[in-house]
N, C-alpha and C positions, 0 to 999 in steps of 0.2 A: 416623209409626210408631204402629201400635196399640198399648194401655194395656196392655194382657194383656203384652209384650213386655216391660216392666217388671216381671214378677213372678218372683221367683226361683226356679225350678221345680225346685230340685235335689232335692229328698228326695217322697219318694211321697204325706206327705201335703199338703204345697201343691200338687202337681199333680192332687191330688186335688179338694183346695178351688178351685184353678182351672176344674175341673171343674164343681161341682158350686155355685159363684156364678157362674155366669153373669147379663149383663143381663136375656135374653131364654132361656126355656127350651126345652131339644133339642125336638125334632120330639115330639107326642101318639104315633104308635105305636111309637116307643123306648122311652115313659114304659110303654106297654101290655106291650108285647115284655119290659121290666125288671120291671115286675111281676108278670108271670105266671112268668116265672122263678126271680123270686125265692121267690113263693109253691111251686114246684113243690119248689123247693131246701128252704126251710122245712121242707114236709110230707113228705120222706123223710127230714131230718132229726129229725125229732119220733118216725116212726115207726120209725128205727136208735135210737132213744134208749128208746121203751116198751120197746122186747125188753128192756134191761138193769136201767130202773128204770119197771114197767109202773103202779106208786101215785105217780107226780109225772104232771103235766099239760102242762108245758113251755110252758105260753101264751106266755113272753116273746120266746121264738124266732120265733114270727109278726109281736112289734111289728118285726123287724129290717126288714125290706121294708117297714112301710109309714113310719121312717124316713127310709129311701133315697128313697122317691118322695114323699114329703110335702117332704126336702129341694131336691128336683132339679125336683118339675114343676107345677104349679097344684094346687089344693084339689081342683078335682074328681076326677081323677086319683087322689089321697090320699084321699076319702074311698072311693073305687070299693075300692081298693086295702084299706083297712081293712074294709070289708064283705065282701069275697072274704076276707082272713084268717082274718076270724071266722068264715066260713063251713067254714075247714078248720079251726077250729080246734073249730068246732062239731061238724063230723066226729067228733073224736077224742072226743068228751063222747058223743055219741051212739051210741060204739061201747061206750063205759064204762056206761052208760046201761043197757045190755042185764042187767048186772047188779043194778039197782034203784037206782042214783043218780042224779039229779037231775041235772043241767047247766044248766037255764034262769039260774040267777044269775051263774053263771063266764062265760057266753056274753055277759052281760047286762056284767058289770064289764069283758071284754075287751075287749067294742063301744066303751064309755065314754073307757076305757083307751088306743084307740086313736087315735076323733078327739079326746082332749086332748093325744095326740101331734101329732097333723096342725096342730092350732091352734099349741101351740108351736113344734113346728120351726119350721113357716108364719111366723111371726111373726121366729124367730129369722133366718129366711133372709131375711126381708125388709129388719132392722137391719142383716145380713151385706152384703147389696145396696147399701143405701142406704151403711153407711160404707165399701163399696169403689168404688162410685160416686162418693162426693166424695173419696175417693182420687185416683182415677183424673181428677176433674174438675180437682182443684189441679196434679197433672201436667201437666194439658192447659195451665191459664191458666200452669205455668211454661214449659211448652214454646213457646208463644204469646207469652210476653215475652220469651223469647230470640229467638224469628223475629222477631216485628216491632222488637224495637231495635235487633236489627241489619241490619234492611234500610236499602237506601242510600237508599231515596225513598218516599213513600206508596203508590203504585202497586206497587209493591213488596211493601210492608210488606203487603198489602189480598192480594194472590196468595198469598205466602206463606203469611200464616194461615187461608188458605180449604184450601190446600194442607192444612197440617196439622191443622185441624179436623176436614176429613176422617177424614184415619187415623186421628188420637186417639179419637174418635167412633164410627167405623168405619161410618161412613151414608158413601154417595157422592152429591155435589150439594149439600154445604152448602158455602155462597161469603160473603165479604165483600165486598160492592158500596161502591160510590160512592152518597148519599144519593139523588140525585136520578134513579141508571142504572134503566132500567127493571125491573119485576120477570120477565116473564115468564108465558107460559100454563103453567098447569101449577103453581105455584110459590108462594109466599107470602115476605114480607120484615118483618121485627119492626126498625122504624129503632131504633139504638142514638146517645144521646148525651152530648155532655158537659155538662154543666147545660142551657143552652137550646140549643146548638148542636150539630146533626145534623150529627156524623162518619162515619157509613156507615150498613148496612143489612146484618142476618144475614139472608140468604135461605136457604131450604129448600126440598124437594118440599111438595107442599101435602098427598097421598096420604100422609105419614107415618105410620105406626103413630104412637099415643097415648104411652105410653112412651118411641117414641124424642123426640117432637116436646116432649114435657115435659123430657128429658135435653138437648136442641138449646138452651128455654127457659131452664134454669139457668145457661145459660154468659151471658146476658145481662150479670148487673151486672158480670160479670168483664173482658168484652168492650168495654164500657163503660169501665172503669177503666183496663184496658189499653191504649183509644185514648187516652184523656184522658191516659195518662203519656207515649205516642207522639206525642202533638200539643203537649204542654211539649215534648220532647225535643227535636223538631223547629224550636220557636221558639228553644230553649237556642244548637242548634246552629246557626242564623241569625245572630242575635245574636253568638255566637261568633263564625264565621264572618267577620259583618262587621264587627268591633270588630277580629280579625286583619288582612283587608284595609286598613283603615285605617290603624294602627299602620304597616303592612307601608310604606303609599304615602306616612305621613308618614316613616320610615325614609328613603325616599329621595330626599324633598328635601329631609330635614334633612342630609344625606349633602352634598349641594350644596353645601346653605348653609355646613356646615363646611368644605368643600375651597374654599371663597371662589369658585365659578363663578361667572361672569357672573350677572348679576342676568336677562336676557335669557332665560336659560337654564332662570332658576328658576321665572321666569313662564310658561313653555311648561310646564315638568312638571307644577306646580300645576293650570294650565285641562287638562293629560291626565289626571293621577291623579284628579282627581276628577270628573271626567267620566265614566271610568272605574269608579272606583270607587262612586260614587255610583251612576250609570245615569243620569243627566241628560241630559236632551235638549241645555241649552247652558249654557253655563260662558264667563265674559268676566272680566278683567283690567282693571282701568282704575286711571289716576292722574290726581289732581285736577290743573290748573295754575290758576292767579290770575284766568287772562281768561274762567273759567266755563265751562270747555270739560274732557270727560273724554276724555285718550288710551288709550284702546285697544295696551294692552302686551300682550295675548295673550288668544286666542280661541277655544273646539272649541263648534262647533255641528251636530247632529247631527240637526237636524229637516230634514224636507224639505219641506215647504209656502214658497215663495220664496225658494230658496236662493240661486237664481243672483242676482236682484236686491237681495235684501236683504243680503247677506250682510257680518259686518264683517270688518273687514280692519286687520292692525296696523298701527299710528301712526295713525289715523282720530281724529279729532278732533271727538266729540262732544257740540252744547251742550246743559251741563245748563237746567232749568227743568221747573217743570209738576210735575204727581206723578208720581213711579215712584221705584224699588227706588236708582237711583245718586246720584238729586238728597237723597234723604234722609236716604240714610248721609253726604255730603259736607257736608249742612248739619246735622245732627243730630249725625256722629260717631258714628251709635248702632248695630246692624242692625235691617233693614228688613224686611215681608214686607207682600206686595201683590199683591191680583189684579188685574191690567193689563185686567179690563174697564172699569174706573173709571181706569184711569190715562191720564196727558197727559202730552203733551212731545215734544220730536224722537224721545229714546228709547225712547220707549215707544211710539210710532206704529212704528218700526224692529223692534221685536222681536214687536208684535202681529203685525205681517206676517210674520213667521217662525211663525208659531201659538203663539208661545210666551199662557200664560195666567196663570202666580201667577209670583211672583219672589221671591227672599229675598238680601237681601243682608251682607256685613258690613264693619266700616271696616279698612283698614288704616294702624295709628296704628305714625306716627314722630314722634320727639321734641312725645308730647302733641298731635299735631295728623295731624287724617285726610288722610294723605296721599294714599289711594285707595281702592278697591273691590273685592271679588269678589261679582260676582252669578251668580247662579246662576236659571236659567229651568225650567219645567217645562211641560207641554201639558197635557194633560185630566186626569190624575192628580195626587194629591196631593203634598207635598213630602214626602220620607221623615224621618223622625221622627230628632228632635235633630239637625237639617239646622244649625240655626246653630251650635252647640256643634262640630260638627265643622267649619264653613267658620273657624269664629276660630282653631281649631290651628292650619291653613295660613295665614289672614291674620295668624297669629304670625310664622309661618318668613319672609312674603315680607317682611315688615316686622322681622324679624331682616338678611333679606339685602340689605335698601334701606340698612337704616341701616347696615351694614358695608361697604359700598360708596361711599357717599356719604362716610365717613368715612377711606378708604383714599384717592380719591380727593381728600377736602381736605385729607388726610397730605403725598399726592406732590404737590399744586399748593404747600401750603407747603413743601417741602421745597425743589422746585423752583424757586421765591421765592428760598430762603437760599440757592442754587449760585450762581444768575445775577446773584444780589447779589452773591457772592462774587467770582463771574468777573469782574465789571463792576468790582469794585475791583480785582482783578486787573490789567484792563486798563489802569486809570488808572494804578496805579502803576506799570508797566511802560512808559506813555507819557510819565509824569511824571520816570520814571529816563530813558529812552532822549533826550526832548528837552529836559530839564532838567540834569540831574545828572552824567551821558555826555556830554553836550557842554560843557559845563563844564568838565569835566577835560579832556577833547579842547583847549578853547581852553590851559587850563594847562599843560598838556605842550608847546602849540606856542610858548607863552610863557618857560617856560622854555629851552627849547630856543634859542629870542632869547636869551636873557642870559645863555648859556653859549655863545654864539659872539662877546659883546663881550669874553670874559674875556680877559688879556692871556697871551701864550708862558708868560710868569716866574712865573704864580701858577696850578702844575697841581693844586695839591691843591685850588683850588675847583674848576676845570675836574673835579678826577673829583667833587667834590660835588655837583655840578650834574649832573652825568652821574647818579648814585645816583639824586637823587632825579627826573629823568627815566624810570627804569626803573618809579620805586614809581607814579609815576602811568600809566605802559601797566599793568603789571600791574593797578592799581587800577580801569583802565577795561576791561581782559579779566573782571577780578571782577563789576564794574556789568556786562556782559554777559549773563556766563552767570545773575547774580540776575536780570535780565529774561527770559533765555529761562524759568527756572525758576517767573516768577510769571507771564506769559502770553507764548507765544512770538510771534513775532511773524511767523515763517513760518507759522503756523496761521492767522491774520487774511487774509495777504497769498494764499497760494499755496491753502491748505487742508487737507484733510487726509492725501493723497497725500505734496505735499513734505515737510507736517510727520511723518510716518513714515517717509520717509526720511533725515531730518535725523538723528532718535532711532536710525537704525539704523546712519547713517553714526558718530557719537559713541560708543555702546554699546562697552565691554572685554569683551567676550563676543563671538566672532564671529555674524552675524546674518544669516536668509534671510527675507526678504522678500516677498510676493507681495500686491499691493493690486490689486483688482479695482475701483472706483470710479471712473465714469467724472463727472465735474464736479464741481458744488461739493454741501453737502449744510446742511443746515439747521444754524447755530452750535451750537445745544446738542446737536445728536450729534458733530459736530465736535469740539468742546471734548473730549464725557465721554468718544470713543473714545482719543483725543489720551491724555487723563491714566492712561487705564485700559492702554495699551501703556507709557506713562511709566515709572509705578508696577511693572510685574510685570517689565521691562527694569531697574531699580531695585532691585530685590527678585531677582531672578535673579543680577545681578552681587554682593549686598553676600553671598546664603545659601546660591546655590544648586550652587556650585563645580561650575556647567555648565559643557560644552564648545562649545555651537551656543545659540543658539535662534531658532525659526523662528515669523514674524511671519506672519498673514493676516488680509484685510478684502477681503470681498466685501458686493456687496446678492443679499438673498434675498425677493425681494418687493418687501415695503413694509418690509424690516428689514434694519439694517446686522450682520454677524454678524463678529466678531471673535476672532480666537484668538491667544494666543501660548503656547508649549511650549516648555519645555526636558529636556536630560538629564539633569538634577540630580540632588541626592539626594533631593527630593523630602519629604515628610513637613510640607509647612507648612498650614499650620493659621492662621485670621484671627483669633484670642484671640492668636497671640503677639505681634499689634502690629507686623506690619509693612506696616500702610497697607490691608490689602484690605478692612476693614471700610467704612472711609471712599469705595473704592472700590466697594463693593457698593452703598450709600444714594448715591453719583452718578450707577450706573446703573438703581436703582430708581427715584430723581427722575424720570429720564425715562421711565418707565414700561418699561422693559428688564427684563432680565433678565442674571442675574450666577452664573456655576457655577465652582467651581474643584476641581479633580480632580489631587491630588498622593500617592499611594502611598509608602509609602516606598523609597527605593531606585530609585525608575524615573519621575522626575522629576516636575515640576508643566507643567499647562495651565489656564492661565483661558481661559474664554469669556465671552462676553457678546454678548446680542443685543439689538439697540436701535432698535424702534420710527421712522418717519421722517415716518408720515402724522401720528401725533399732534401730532409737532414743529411742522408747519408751520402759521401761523398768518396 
């Protein structure tokens, strides 16, 4: 938008002034054409003015025009202008004249008179110029910082302000280049920079009027300062930029590592997002083990020079030695960074062949001790700046999620330790009741039984004593029973877990629907913990839940035994009020299952639980 458009032209004399500062002055014969006019206008004014008062001389009505044109057009112009006034003004003295007076000093002071007008105005129009020029110049440099900070990109920002230099300017062909783009026939280029580094070039016509090419000139230091604030801006918003991406990529595998995903899982995000996010050519995972070998837990390599042959592959297994990037985070503990021209070793023979050229490493420390590595590879380019400060954020996360896993799992191995302890006395003492203690009474019953058939006719009141305490030993051994089905059944041992579900369903005061899909025997400790878990909520249904059915199922789904049992109850329980499903839930966690219970109020309970079969088997 031209600069003039900025002025507010609403009353006659700024559009007057607008008029009459201009940069460059109207056309020479407007200047000629205004002053012969004006002078014509002058000298019938002077001579409608003698008729009335023929003893005044009116000189000052001649300086009006050469105001006008001393304001509006060049000096010479102005003095032309002032010479022709005097000449009419000489006229009128010379008419006077005819009477016996004199006129050569009046003619003489009006000359004078006139160009110390031409000098002044001149002068004042020039101050007028120049402070609406840098008027108009600070508009230009704020118009100019609006364009290019808000351009999305350099190439951009560089059109833009050629764009608006222009208009502001109001020259066509002034551009903002690229430093090294050519200049052009015809053209000239004034490089513009920021301390020592050349950010662009104002080009121009070369043909320029004087004037303008010293107006193009001034805008230099502005142009100048304006790139140097576009070329911060530019790194601000880089920096920005990538400090968001990062945050963004650690976000989401710190996301993981709180939802306890697979460790597997976090290792693949890790070698993406910062592959990624970085730009790296290759990104590797690896964990120490004892025998000086690094496994390869996850891999993104993006170079192509030997891919197909060189390429690593997870679980790969390999040994350290020699210098490079992985042997010295494992024996240092510390990060590494290394240009693989100098380096040795199986690994670094493997990844030279990949082109990779500098490497940077960092440890990943569990409990105090480098458990493993991310390195990180680059090719002919340098490694991007605070490359280690940001790989130890993620060798935080993975080494968060090593050690939450490692410790989940010596959770469920101990855990799993105290059940099969448990069961295993379970089972003792159920074999130690059944062929100790149950057969013992078994002999005493058969015992007494003898010596209530020596009794004699005449003596019945031992005969029913004898008889009494015959009953109290069956029922005693119905007791010894059912405390062994209850401490480990023993259709569970013999038949598995089919009979033993049908057993619990035959027993159960609750009528009961049944469907077991299981076809053979299945590993003991899923045995056992489906066993205890239909027990328990068959237990719990009859003592809370003043159902009328409930319906039992076990199927395999996979590699998982999946169990449900539902009833119509009233529903509402809850594992805080202590009836058993806590203890059930850490049996089916032991074995690495899974335990859900879903009881609304009013519209009964369902457990489920799924339980793992490959892990069982050993």
């Amino acid at each position: 938008m031209p600069a003039s458009r900025n002025i507010d032209r609403g009353s006659p004399w700024e559009r007057a002034a607008a008029v009459v500062l201009r940069p460059t002055a109207p056309p020479l014969r407007w200047g000629v054409l205004t002053a012969m006019v004006l002078i014509a206008a002058e000298f019938g004014i002077v001579h409608l003015l003698k008729q009335v008062f023929p003893e005044n001389a009116f000189g000052a009505v001649f300086l009006f025009g050469v105001l006008v044109v001393s304001a509006g057009w060049d000096f010479r112009l102005a003095v032309a202008t002032s010479v022709a006034s005097a000449g009419a003004y000489t006229w009128f003295h010379a008419v006077e004249s005819s009477e016996g007076r004199t006129f050569v000093p009046a003619v003489v002071v009006f000359l004078v008179l006139a160009l110390l007008t031409n000098l002044l105005v001149g002068q004042s129009r020039s101050r007028a110029l120049d402070s609406d020029q840098r008027r108009r110049e600070a508009d230009l440099s704020a118009a100019l910082a609006r364009t290019v900070l808000r351009a999305a990109d350099r190439p951009a920002a560089l059109a833009a302000a050629s764009t608006r230099l222009s208009e502001m300017l109001e020259l066509p062909g002034i551009t903002l280049a690229e430093p090294a783009a050519p200049v052009g026939p015809g053209r000239r280029g004034i490089p513009l920079f920021d301390d020592d580094r050349p950010e662009a070039a104002l080009v121009f016509p070369a043909d320029l009027p004087d004037a303008d090419r010293r107006r193009v000139e001034r805008m230099v230091p502005n142009l100048e300062a304006l790139l140097a604030a576009a070329h911060d801006r530019q790194e601000l918003y880089a920096r920005t930029d990538a400090l968001g991406r990062q945050q963004a990529a650690l976000r989401r595998v710190a996301t993981l590592v709180a939802a306890r995903a697979d460790p597997g899982a976090v290792f693949l995000a890790v070698t993406a997002e910062l592959a990624d996010e970085l730009g790296v050519e290759h990104v590797t995972l690896l964990r120490f083990h004892p025998d000086g070998t690094g496994e390869v837990l996850a891999a993104r390599d993006d170079t192509a020079v030997g891919a197909a042959a060189n390429g690593l592959t997870v679980g790969e297994r390999l040994p350290l030695g020699g210098t490079n990037v992985s042997t010295l985070v494992a024996e240092t503990g510390a990060p590494a960074l290394l240009d693989y021209a100098g380096a040795t070793g199986p690994i670094a023979d493997r990844l030279r062949a990949r082109g990779i050229r500098s490497g940077i490493g960092v440890p990943i420390t569990v409990e105090d001790r480098p458990w493993g590595s991310i390195v990180v590879g680059v090719t002919e380019r340098a490694a991007p700046e605070g490359l280690s400060l940001r790989l130890a954020d993620f060798a935080d996360l993975v080494a968060t999620a090593v050690y939450n896993s490692e410790a989940r799992a010596a959770l469920t191995r101990s855990r799993a330790r105290v059940i099969a302890a448990a069961d295993q006395a379970r089972r003792t003492i159920e074999r130690d009741l059944h062929d100790g203690a149950q057969q013992r009474v078994v002999v005493l019953g058969l015992d007494l039984r003898a010596a209530q058939a020596t009794i004699p006719d005449d003596q019945p009141a031992l005969r029913d004593r004898l008889d009494a305490l015959v009953d109290a030993v069956t029922h005693l051994h119905t007791d010894l029973q059912e405390l062994s089905r209850g401490i480990h059944p023993a259709i569970l041992s013999r038949g598995g877990l089919g009979p033993a579900l049908k057993t619990l369903a035959r027993r159960s005061r609750v009528p009961v629907s049944l469907r077991v899909e299981v076809p053979g025997r299945l590993p003991e400790p899923v045995e056992v913990t489906a066993y205890y878990v239909v027990a328990e909520a068959l237990t719990n249904t009859t003592k809370y839940a003043q159902a009328s059915e409930v319906s039992i199922s076990a199927h395999l789904d996979g590699d998982d035994l999946l169990l449900a049992v539902a009833d119509d109850g009233i529903g509402d329980a809850r594992a805080e009020k202590g009836s058993g499903l806590v203890g059930l839930r850490d049996r089916v966690e032991a074995v690495e299952g899974e335990f859900t219970l879903v009881s609304p109020a009013g519209r009964g309970t369902t457990v489920r639980a799924r339980i793992p079969i490959a892990t069982q088997i050993r």
